[in-house]
N, C-alpha and C positions, 0 to 999 in steps of 0.2 A: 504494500500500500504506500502510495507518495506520502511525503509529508505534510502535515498539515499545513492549507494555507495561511498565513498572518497567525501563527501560533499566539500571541497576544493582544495583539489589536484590542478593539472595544471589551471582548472578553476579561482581558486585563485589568481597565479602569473598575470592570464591578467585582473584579475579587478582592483587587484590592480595597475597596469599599465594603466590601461584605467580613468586617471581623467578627462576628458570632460562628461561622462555619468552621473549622479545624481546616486547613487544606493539608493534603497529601499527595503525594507526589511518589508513583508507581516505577520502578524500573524492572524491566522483563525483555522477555526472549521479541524482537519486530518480527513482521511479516519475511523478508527476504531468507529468511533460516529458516522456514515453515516446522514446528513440533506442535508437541501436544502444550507445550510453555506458553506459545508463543498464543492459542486462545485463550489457556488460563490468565495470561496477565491481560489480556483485553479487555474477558468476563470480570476478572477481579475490579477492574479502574473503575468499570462502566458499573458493579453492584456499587462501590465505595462512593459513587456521587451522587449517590439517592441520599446520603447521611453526609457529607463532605463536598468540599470542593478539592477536583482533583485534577494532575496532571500526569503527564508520563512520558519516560524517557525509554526509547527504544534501540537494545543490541542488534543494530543491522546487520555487520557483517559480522560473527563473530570471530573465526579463523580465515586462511584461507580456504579457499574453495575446494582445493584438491586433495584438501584433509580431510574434508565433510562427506558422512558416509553418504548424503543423499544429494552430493555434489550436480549430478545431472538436471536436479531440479530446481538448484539457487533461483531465487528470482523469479520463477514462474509466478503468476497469480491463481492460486489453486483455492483460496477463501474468499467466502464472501462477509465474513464480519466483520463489523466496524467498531472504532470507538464511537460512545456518543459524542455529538456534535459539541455539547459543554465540556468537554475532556483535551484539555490542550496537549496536542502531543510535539512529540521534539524526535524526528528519527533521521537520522538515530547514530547511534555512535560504532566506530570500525576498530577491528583489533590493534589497527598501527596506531590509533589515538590520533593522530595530527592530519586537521585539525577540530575534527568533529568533538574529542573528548571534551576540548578545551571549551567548542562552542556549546558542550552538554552542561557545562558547570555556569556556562554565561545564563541558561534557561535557568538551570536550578536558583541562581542566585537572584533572578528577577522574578519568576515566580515563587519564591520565597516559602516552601511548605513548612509545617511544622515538625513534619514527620517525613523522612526519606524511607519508603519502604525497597527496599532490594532483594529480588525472585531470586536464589541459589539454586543452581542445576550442576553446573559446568564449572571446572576450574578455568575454562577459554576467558570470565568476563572477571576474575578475581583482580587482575590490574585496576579497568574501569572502576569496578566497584571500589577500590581501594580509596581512589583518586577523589569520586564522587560522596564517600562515607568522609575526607577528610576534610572537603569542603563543606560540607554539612555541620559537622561538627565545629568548624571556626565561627560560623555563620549561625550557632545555637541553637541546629536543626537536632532534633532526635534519629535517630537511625533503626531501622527495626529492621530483620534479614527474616523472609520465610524460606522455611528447606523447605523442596521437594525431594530431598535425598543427601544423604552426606557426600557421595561423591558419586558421578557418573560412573556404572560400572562399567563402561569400555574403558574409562580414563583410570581406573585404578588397575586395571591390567597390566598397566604401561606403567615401572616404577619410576622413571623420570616424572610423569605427572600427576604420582600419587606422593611424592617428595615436595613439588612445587607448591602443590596445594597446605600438606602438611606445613610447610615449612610459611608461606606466603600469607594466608588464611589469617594467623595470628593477631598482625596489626588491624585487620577488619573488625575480626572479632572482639577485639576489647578497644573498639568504639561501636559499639551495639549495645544499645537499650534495650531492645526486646526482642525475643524469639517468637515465633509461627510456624508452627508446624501441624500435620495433617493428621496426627493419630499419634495416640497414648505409645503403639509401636514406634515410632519414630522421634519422641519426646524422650527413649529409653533409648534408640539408637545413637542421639547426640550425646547424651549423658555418658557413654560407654565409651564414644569418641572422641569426647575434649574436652578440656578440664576447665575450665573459666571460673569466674568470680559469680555467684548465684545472679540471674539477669530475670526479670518476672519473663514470662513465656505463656500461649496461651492454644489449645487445640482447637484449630479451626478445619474441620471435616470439609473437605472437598465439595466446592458449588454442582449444579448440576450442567452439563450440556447438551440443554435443552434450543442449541440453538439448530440443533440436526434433527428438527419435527415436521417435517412434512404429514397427510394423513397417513395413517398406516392400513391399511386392509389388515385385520385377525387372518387369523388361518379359516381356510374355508372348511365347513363340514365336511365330511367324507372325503377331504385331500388327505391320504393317507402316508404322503410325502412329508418329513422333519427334513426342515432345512435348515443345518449348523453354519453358524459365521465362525470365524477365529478371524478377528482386525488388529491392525496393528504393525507395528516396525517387527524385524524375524529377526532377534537378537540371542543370545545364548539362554537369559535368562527366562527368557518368554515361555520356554516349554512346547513347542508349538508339534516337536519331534512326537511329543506323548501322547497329543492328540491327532497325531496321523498314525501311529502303531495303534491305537483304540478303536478311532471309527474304521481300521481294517477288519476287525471283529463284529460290525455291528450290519444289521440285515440291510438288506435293497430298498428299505423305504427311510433311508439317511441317505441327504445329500450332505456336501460340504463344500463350503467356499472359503478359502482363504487369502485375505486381502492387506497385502504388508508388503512393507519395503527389507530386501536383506542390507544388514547395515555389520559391522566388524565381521566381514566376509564368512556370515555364517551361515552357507550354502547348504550342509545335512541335511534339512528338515525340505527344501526343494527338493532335494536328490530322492526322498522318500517318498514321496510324492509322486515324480516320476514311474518311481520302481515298484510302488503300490498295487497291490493284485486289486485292488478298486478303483485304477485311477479314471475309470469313466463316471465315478460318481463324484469326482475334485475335483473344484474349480480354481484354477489358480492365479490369482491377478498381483504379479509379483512387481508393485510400482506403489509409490505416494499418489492416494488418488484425490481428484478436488473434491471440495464440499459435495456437491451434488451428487457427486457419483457415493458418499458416504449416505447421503438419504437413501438413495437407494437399496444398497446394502444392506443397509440395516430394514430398510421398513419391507423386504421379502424374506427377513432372517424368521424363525420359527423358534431357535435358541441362539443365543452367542455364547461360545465356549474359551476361556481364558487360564489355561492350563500355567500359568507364570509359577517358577520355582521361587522368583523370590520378587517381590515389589514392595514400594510404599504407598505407592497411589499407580489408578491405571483411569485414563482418558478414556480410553473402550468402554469400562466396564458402566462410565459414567455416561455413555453416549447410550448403550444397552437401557439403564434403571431409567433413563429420561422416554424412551423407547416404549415401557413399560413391558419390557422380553423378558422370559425368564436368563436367566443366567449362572451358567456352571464355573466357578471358579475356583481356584485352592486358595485353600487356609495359611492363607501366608502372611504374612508382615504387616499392613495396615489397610489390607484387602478388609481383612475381617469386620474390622472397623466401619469401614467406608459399604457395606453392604449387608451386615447383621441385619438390621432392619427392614430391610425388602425382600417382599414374599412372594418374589421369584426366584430368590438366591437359591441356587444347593451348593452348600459348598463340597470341597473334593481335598484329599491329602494330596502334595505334590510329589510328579516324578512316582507316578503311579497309575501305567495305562487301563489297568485293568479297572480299577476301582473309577478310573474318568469315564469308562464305556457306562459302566453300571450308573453312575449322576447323569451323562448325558438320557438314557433313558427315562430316568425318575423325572431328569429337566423338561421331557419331551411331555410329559402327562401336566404341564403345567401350562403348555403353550393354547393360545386360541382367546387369551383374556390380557388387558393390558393392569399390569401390578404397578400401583402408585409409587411413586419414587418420592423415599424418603430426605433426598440431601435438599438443601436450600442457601439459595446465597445471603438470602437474611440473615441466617444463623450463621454467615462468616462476617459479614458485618459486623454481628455482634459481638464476635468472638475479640474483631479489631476494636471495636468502641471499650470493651472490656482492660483490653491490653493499653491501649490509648491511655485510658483511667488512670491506667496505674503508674503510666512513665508521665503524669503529667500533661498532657494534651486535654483530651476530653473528658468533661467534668461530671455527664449524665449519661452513662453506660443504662441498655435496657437489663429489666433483670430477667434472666433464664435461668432458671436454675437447674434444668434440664439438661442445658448444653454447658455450664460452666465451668470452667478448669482451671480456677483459681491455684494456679500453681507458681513456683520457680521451679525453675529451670536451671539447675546444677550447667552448667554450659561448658562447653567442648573444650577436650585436652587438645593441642595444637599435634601433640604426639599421638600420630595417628595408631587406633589397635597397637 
């Protein structure tokens, strides 16, 4: 997506007149890296301005290109979301910094937030972010960092960039005010990985993506055809192999479609595929597809199946609950969390085909009805107005006592594991 035109213009004059509002000020994955980051921080800006005034700073380029697993498709336009038109954005900043970094910090320092909030995925934006946490901080901005994972697990494979982060990460970290994180699993995974000074922290469950809702047609009566989706990037940890050994075992009225990009050249699970004594019943669409072609996918799916051996959050599965599909997943990491709730889930033990064929069936007795999805981006506003609270910013947190996670946050040892 270009840049926004006249990022401050008239817009400008009424924030800065409007001092009752807290502003905030989002950094995240831009459009030209397309991930699953790059809507959540969209979705995230655009729930934060129903209660704030807010802006955001967007990682364009994050690497070069020819490191990027989904290099072939830099730059395409494959999404249709937008920020809201009140959401000033700034995009976006390049991994060589000069001079975009520099013009990142000129936005920051004019639109003036109270609160710098910063997406954590990648050690690619640890620089940026340093740069931008320390401008913040001279300028008597609060800093809050949400994880979505302590460290990309392609990047912790590669001990050169499980050292930089280690080693890099520290000055960020102790100019942070508050932590954000998606699940009680992942409030114990930072705690295990680095050691800081108690910082308040607060559990904010995963929004939903609810912006992939087209109508959906139910399964018709008497189609005696289950048709299984597996979406998503084909990465090591995804699992994707276990449910292609499963639905090998399962009868002629399972189809299956699998729609992902392969990314740290993890080809096995294609290869199986290929060599499959069912592969007339696989559909295999091995590319990053656009928005529209994901409506589709999903609103003919009958189950979505997400065999991950190990996650903290997963974009699919929240694309699925919004869907209202059932959905088979394993019990892993802050899956549980983020889908306890919805009474389509079955969950499944990971790295265990046999036991996934047996959920996909039990999943399939569930299909023909759409199941309410319990996530909400209210309840991550709130989770921020909560945290807000506490570091000083906003003064009237709602009360939830349902969602609340009045905690600290023991914060992360620099000494990684």
């Amino acid at each position: 997506m270009p840049a926004s035109p006249d990022p401050f213009g008239h817009a400008e004059a009424r924030l800065l007149n409007d001092p009752g509002r807290p502003r905030i000020l989002v950094v995240g994955s831009g459009w030209r890296f397309l991930s699953g980051i790059s809507y959540y921080t969209c979705r995230l800006s655009n729930a934060l301005h129903d209660r704030y005034e807010v802006g955001a700073i967007l990682m364009r380029r994050l690497l070069p290109a020819r490191l990027y697993p989904g290099r072939h498709r830099v730059g395409h336009s494959l999404t249709d979301l937008r920020y809201d038109q009140d959401v000033r954005v700034f995009d976006g900043i390049d991994w060589w910094a000069v001079p975009s970094l520099f013009r990142a910090v000129g936005f920051l320092r004019r639109f003036r937030p109270d609160v710098l909030v910063l997406q954590w995925w990648t050690g690619a934006v640890l620089h940026s972010y340093l740069v931008l946490a320390l401008a913040a901080r001279r300028l008597g901005i609060r800093v809050v960092v949400e994880f979505h994972e302590v460290q990309d697990t392609g990047e912790a494979r590669h001990r050169w960039a499980a050292r930089y982060v280690r080693r890099c990460i520290r000055p960020l970290l102790s100019r942070t005010d508050g932590v954000v994180v998606h699940s009680r699993f992942d409030q114990a995974a930072l705690a295990e990985a680095y050691d800081l000074e108690a910082v308040p922290a607060e559990v904010a469950l995963h929004g939903p993506f609810d912006h992939h809702l087209p109508d959906r047609p139910v399964r018709a009566p008497g189609d005696e055809v289950c048709r299984l989706l597996f979406f998503g990037t084909i990465r090591p940890y995804k699992g994707l192999e276990d449910l292609v050994e499963a639905f090998a075992d399962l009868g002629p009225n399972y189809h299956l479609t699998v729609v992902g990009e392969t990314w740290e050249g993890w080809t096995g699970p294609g290869e199986m595929i290929d060599e499959s004594p069912v592969r007339d019943r696989i559909e295999f669409v091995n590319r990053y597809v656009a928005d529209a072609e994901v409506n589709e996918f999903f609103a003919h799916a009958d189950v979505v199946v997400l065999p991950y051996r190990r996650s903290s959050a997963s974009g699919p599965l929240h694309i699925a609950m919004s869907h209202g599909l059932p959905v088979v997943v394993t019990a892993v990491g802050g899956l549980v969390e983020a889908a306890e709730h919805y009474s389509g889930t079955v969950f499944v033990p990971a790295a265990s085909p046999g036991e996934l064929r047996e959920a996909i069936v039990r999943a399939a007795s569930l299909a023909g009805r759409r199941h309410a999805d319990p996530s909400s981006w209210g309840r991550t506003v709130d989770a921020y107005a909560r945290l807000l609270t506490r570091i000083g910013v906003d003064q009237e947190p709602p009360v939830d006592s349902a969602t609340s996670s009045n905690q600290t946050l023991p914060l992360l040892s620099p000494d990684l594991r």
